[in-house]
C-alpha positions in Angstrom: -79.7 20.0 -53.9 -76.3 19.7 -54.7 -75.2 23.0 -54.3 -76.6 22.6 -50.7 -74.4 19.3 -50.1 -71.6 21.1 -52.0 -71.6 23.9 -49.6 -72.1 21.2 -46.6 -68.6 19.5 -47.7 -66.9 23.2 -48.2 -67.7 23.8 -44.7 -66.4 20.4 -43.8 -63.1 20.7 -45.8 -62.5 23.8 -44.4 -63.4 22.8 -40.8 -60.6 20.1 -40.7 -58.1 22.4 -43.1 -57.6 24.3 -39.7 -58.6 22.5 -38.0 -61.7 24.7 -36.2 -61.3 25.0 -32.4 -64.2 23.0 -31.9 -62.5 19.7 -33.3 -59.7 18.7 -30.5 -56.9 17.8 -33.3 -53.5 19.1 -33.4 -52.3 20.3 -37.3 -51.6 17.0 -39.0 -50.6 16.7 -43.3 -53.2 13.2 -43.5 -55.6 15.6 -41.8 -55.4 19.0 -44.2 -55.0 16.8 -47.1 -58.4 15.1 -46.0 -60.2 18.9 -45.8 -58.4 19.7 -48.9 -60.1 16.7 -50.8 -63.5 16.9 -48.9 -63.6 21.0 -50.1 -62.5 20.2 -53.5 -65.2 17.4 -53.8 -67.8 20.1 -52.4 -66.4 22.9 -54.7 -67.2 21.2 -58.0 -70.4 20.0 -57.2 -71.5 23.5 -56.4 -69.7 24.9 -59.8 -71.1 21.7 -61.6 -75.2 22.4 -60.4 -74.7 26.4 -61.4 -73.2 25.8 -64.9 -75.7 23.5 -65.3 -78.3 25.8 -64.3 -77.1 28.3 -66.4 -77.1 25.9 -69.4 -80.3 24.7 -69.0 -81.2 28.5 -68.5 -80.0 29.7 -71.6 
């Protein structure tokens, strides 16, 4: 489950990082500091839920 809602907020970081073509927004910092935060956020929870995995695994 939350390596699923980590990947969800990677996607979503990067989406606004660019931002994608589908979101009508010019380049702003507030903006790419926003997807930088939201993909960091969805980055550890999917390193957090493996290496917890892999704990419990071994």
């Amino acid at each position: 489950v939350a390596t699923v809602a980590g990947a969800l907020l990677v996607m979503v970081g990067f989406s606004l990082i660019g931002p994608a073509p589908f979101i009508p927004q010019k380049t702003m910092i507030w903006l790419t500091i926003v997807g930088l935060v939201i993909h960091g956020l969805g980055m550890s929870a999917q390193l957090v839920a493996s290496f917890s995995d892999a704990l419990n695994t071994s």
